[in-house]
DRENPA-3360 file (N, C-alpha, C; in nm, 2 decimals, always signed):
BEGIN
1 = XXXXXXXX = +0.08/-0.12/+0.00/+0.00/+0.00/+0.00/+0.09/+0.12/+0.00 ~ +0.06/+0.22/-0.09/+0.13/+0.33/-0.09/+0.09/+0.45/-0.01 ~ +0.17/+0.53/+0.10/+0.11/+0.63/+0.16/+0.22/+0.77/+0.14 ~ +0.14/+0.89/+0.13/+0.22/+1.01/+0.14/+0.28/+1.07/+0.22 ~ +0.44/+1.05/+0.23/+0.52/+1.12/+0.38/+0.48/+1.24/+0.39 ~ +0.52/+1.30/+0.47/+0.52/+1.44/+0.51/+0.61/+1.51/+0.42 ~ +0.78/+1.47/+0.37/+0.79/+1.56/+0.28/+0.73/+1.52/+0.14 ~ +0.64/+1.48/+0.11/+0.57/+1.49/-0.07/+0.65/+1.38/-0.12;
9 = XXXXXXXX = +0.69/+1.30/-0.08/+0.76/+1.20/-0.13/+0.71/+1.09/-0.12 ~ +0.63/+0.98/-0.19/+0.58/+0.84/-0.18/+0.63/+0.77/-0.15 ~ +0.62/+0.67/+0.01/+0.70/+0.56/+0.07/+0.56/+0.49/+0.07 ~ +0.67/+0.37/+0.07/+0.60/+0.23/+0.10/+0.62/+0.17/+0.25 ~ +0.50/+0.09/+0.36/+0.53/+0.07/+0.45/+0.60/-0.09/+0.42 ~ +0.72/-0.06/+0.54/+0.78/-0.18/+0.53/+0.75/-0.32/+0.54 ~ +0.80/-0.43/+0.56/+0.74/-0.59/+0.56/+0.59/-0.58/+0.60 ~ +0.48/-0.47/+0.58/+0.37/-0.47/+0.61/+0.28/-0.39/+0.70;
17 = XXXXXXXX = +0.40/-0.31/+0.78/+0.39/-0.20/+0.85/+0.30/-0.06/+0.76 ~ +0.19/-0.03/+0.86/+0.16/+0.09/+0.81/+0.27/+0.21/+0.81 ~ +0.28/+0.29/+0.68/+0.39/+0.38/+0.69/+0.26/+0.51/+0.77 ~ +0.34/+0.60/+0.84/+0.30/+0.70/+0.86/+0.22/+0.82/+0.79 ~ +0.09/+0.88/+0.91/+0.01/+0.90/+0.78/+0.09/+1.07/+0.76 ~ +0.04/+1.12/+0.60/+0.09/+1.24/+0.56/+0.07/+1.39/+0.70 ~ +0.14/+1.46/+0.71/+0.14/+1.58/+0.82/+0.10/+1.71/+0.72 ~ +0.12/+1.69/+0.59/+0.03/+1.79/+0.48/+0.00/+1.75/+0.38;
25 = XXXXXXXX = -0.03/+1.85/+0.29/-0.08/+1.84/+0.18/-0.01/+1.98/+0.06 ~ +0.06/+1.96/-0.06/+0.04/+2.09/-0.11/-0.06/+2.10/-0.22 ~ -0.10/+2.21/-0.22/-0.20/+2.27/-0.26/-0.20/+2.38/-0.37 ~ -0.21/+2.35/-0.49/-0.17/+2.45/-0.63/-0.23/+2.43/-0.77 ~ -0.24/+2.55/-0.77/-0.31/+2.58/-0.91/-0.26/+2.68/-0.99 ~ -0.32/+2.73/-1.14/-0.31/+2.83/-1.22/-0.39/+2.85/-1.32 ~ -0.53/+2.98/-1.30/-0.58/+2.93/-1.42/-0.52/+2.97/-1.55 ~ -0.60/+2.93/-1.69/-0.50/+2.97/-1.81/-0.49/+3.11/-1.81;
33 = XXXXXXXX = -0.38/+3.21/-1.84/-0.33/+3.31/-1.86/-0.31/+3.34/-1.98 ~ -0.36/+3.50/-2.04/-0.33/+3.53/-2.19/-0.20/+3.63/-2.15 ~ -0.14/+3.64/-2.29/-0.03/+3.74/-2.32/-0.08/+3.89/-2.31 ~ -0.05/+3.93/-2.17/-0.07/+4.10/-2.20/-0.14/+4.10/-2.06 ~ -0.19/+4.00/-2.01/-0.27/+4.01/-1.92/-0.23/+4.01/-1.77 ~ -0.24/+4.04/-1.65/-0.18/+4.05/-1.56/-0.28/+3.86/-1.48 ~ -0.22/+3.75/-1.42/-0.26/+3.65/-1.35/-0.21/+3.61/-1.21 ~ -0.25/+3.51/-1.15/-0.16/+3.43/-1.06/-0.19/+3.32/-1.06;
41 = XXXXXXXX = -0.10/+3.26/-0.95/-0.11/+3.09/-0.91/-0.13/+3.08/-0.77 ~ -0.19/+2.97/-0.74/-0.20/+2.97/-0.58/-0.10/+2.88/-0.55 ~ -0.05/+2.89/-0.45/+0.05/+2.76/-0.39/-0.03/+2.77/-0.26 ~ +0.00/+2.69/-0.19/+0.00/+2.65/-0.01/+0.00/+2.52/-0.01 ~ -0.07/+2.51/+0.16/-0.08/+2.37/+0.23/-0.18/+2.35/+0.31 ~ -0.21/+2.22/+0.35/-0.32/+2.20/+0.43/-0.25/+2.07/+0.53 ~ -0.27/+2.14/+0.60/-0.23/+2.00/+0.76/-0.32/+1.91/+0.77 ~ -0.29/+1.81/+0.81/-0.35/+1.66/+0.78/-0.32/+1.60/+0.91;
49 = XXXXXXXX = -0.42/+1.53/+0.95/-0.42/+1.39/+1.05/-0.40/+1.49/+1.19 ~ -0.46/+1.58/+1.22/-0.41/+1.62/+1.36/-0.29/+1.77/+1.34 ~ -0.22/+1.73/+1.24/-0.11/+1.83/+1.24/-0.17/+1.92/+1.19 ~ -0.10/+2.08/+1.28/-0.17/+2.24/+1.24/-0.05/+2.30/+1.18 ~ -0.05/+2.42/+1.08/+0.03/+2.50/+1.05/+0.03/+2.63/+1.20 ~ +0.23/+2.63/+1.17/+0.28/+2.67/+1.32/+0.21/+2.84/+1.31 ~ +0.17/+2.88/+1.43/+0.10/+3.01/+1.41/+0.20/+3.13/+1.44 ~ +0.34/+3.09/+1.46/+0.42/+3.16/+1.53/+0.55/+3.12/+1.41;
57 = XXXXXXXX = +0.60/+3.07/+1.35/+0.70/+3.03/+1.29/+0.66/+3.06/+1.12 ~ +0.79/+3.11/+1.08/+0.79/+3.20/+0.94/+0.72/+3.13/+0.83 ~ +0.65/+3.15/+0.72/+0.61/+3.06/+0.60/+0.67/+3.19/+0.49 ~ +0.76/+3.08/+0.39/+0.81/+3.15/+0.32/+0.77/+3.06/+0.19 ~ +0.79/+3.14/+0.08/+0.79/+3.10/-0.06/+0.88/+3.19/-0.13 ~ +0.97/+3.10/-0.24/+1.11/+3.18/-0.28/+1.02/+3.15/-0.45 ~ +1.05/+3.22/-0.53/+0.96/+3.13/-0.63/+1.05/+3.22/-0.78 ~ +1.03/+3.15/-0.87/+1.14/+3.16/-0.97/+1.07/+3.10/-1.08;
65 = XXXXXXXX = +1.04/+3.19/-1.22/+0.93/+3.16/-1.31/+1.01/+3.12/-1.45 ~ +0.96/+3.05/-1.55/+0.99/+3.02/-1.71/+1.05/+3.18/-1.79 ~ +1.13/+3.19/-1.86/+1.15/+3.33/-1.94/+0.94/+3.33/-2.03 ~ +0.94/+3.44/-2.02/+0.77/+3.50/-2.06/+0.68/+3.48/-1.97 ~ +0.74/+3.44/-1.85/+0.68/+3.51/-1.70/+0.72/+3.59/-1.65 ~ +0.69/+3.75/-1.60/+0.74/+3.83/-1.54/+0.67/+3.83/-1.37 ~ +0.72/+3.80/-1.26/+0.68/+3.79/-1.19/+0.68/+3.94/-1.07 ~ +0.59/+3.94/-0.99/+0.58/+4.09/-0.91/+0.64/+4.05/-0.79;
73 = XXXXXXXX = +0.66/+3.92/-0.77/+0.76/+3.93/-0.60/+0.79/+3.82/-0.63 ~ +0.91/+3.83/-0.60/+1.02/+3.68/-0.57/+1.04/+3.58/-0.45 ~ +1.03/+3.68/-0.40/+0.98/+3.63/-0.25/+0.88/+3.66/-0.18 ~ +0.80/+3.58/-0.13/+0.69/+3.56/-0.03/+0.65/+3.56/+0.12 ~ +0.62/+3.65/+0.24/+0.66/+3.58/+0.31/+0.54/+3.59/+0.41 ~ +0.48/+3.56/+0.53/+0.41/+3.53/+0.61/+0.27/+3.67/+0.59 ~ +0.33/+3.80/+0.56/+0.30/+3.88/+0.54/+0.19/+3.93/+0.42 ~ +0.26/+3.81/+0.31/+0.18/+3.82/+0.15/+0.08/+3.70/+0.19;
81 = XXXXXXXX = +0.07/+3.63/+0.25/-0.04/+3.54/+0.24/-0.19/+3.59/+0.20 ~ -0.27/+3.57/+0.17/-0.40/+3.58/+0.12/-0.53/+3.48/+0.22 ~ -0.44/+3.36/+0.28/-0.56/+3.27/+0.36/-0.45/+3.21/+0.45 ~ -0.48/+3.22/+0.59/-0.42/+3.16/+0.70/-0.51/+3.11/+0.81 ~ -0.52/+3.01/+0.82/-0.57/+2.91/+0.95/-0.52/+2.81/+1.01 ~ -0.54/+2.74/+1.07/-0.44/+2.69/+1.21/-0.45/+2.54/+1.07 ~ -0.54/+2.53/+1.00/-0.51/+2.40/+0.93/-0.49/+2.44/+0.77 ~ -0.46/+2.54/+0.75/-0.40/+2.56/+0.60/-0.39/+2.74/+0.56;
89 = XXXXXXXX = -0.28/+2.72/+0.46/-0.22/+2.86/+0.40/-0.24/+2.87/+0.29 ~ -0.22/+2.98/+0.21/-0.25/+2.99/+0.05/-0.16/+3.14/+0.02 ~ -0.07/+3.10/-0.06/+0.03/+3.27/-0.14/-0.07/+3.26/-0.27 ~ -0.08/+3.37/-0.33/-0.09/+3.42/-0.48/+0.02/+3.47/-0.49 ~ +0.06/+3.40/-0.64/+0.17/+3.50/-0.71/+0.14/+3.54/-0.80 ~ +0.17/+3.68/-0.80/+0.14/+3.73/-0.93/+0.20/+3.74/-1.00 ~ +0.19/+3.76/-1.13/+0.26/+3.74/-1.26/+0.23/+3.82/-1.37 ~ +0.33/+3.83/-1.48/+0.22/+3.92/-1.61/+0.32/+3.78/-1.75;
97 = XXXXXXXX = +0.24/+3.77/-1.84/+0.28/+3.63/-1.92/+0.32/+3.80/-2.08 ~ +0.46/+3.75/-2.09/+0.50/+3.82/-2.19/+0.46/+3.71/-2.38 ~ +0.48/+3.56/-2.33/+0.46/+3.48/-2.45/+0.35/+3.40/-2.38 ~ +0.34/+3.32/-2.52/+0.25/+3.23/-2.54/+0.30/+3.11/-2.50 ~ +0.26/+3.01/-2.43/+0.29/+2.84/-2.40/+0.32/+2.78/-2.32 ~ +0.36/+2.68/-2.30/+0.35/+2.62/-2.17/+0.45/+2.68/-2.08 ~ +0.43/+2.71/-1.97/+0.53/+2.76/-1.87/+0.57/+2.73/-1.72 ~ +0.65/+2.71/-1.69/+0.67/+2.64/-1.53/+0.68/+2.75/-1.44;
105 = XXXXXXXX = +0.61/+2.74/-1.32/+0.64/+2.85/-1.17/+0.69/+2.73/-1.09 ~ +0.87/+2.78/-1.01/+0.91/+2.71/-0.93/+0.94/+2.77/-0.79 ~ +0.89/+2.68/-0.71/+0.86/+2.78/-0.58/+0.92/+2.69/-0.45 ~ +1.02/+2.74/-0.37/+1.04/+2.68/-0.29/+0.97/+2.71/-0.17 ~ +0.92/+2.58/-0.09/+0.82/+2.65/+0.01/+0.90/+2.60/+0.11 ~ +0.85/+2.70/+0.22/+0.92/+2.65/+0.39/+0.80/+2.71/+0.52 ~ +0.76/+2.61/+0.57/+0.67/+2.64/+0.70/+0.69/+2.50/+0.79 ~ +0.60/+2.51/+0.88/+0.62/+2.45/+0.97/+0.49/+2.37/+1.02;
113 = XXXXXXXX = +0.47/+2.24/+1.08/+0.34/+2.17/+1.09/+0.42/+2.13/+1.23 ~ +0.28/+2.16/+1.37/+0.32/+2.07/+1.48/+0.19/+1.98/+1.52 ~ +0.19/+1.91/+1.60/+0.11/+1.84/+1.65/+0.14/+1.77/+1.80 ~ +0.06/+1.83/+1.91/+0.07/+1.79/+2.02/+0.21/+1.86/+2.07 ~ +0.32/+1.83/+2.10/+0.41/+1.89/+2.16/+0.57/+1.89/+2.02 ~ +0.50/+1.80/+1.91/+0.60/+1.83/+1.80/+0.58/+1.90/+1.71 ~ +0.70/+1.97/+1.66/+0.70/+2.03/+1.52/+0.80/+2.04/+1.40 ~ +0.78/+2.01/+1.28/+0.85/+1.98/+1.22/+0.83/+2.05/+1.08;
121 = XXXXXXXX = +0.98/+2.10/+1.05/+1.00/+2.22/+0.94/+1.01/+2.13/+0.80 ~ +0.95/+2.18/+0.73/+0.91/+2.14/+0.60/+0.95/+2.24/+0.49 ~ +1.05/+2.17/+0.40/+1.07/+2.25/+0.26/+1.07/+2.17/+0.16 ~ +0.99/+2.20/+0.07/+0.94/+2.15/-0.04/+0.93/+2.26/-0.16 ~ +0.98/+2.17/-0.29/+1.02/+2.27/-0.41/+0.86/+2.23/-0.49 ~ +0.75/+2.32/-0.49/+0.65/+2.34/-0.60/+0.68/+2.38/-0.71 ~ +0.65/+2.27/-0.82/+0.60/+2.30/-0.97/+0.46/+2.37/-1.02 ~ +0.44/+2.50/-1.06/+0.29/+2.47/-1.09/+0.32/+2.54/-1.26;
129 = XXXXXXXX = +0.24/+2.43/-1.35/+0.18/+2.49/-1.45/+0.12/+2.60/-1.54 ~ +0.21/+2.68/-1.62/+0.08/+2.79/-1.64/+0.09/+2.77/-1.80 ~ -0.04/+2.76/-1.82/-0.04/+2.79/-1.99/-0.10/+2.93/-2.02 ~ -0.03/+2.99/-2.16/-0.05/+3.11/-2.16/-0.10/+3.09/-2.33 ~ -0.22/+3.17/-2.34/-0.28/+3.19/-2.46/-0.22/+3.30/-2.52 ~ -0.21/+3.35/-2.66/-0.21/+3.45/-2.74/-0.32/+3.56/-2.70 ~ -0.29/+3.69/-2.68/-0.43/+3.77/-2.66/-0.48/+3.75/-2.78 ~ -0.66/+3.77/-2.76/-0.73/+3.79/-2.86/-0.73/+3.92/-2.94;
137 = XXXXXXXX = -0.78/+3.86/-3.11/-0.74/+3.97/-3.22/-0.81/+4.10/-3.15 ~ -0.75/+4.21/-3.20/-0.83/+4.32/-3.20/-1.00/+4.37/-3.28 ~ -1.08/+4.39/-3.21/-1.20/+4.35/-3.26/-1.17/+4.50/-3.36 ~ -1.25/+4.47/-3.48/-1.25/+4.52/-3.61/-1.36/+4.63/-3.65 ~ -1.34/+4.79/-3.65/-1.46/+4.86/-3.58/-1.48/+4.89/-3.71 ~ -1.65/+4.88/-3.76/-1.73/+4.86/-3.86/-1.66/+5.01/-3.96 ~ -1.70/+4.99/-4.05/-1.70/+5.11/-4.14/-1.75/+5.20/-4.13 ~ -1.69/+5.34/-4.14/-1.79/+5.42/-4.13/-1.85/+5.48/-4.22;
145 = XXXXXXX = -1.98/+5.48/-4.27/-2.05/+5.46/-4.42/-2.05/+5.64/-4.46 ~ -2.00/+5.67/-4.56/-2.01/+5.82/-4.60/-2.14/+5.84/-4.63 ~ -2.17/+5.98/-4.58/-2.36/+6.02/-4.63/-2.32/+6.07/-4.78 ~ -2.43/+6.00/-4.86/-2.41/+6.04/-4.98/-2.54/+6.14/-4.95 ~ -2.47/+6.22/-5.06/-2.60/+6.37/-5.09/-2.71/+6.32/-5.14 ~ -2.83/+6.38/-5.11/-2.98/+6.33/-5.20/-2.97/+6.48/-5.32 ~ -3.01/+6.39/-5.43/-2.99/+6.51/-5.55/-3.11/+6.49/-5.61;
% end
């Protein structure tokens, strides 16, 4: 049986041993993005099985994008969050897409999960996907019809 460690890494429990259950979860998205347009991506996490995100200890995200992503902060930190609760976080990053195509956001994350009297520091490198469309053509403004004279 396959279970999720705590760092994002798939272990198998040994001679039949249950492995340990997951202490989070990462959490990420991006919707599609056009050229020209200003977007983001979400990253975070969600604490699992008992374990809470630490309410006192830094959450950082370092994050580093594909060439034809221009990004508005490189760094992230407890401060930029957008959603915090004792069982999950969430950054937006913002971005502006200079081309068109598939593109990678790489984000080193660092926080912290405790449970009961432990806690334990978690860094984990996020991939998130962004596809970027071509902006749409410029809409085409009708003719403008000359008045012919009545004679």
């Amino acid at each position: 049986m396959l279970a999720m460690a705590g760092d994002g890494t798939t272990s198998r429990g040994a001679g039949g041993a249950a492995a340990e259950p997951p202490s989070y979860e990462i959490v990420k998205s991006a919707p599609p993005a056009t050229v020209g347009s200003p977007s983001n991506a979400s990253i975070g996490a969600v604490a699992l099985n008992g374990w809470s995100v630490s309410a006192e200890m830094p959450i950082t995200l370092s994050v580093k994008a594909d060439r034809g992503l221009a990004l508005v902060k490189t760094t992230l930190v407890r401060a930029d969050l957008v959603a915090l609760s004792k069982d999950r976080f969430r950054f937006d990053v913002d971005f502006a897409v200079a081309s068109a195509g598939r593109k990678l956001i790489t984000a080193d994350a660092s926080f912290v999960v405790c449970r009961d009297n432990t806690c334990k520091l978690v860094r984990e490198t996020v991939v998130v996907e962004v596809e970027a469309s071509p902006p749409p053509p410029p809409l085409k403004r009708p003719r403008a019809r000359s008045a012919k004279p009545k004679g």
